[in-house]
C-alpha positions as CSV (number, residue, x, y, z in Angstrom):
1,X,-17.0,-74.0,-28.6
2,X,-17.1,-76.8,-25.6
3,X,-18.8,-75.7,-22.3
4,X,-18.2,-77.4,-19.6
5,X,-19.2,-77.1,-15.7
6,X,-17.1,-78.5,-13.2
7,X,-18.8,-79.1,-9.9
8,X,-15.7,-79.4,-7.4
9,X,-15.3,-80.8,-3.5
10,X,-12.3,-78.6,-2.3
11,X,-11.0,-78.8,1.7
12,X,-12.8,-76.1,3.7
13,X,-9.1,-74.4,4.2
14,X,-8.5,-74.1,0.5
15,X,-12.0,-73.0,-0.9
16,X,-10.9,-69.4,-1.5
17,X,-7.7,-70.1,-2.8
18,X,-8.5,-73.2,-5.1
19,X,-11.6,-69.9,-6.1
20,X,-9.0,-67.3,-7.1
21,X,-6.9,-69.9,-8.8
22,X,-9.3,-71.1,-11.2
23,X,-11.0,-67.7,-12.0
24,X,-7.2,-67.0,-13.6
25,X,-7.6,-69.7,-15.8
26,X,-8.4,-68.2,-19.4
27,X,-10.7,-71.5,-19.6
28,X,-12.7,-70.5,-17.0
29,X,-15.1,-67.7,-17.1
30,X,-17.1,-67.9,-13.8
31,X,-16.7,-69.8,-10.7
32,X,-18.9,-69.7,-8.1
33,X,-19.0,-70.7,-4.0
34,X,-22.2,-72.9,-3.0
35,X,-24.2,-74.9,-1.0
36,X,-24.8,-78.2,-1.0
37,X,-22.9,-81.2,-2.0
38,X,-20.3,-79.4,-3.9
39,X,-18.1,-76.0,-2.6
40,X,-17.6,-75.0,-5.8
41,X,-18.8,-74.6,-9.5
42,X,-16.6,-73.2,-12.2
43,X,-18.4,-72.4,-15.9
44,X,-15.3,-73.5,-18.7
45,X,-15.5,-72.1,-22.4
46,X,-13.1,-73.4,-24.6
47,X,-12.7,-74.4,-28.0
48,X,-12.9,-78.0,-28.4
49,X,-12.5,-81.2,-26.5
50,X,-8.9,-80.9,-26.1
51,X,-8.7,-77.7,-24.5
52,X,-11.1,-79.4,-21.8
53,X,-9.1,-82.7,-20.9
54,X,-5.8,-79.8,-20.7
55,X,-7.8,-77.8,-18.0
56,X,-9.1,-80.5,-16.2
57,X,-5.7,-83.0,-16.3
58,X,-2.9,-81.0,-16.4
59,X,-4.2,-77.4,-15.1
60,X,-6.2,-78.6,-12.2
61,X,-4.5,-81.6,-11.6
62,X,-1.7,-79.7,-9.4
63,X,-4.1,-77.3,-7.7
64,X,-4.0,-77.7,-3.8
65,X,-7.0,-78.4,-2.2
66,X,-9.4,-80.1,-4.7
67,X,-10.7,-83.8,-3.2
68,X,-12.7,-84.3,-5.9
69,X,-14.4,-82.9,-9.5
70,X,-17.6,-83.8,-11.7
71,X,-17.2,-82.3,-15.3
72,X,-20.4,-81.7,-16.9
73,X,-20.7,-80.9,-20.4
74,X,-23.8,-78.6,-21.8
75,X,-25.3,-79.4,-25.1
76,X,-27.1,-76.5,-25.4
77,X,-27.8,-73.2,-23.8
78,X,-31.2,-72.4,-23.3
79,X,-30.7,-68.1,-22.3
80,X,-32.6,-64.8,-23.1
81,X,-29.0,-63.5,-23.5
82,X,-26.7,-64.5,-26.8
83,X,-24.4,-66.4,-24.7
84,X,-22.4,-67.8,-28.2
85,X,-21.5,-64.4,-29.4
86,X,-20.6,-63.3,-25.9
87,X,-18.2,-65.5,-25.1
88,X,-16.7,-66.7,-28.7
89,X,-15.0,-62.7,-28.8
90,X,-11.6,-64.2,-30.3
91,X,-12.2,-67.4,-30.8
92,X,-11.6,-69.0,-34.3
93,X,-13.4,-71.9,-35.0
């Protein structure tokens, strides 16, 4: 399993929009509205590479409202919680 998170720049107008948007997204199990630099953060579980570059260039590509994106990708999770078997319900590897 890939995880990914995408810091995003989004037009004031369309932050809760592009939000409830991307929270549909199967790929996407969190997204989050913050302060700083960046107006939102969305956490992305998927199964391999591919599923990430289909999220990111086709799925988000056409989304209103998004000026800009930084895709991190996590190596490992350090948690006092299982996160694996949480979010791999379903998923064949």
């Amino acid at each position: 399993m890939v995880t990914a998170i995408i810091l995003m720049n989004v037009t004031r107008a369309a932050i809760n929009q592009v939000a409830e948007q991307m929270v549909e997204l199967d790929e996407i199990s969190e997204v989050y509205s913050v302060s700083g630099r960046y107006d939102l953060i969305a956490i992305v579980r998927v199964p391999n590479n591919r599923g990430l570059a289909a999220l990111v260039t086709e799925k988000m590509r056409d989304m209103q409202g998004i000026t800009h994106t930084e895709t991190l990708l996590a190596f490992k999770a350090y948690s006092r919680h299982d996160l694996a078997s949480m979010f791999s319900i379903g998923l064949e590897e």
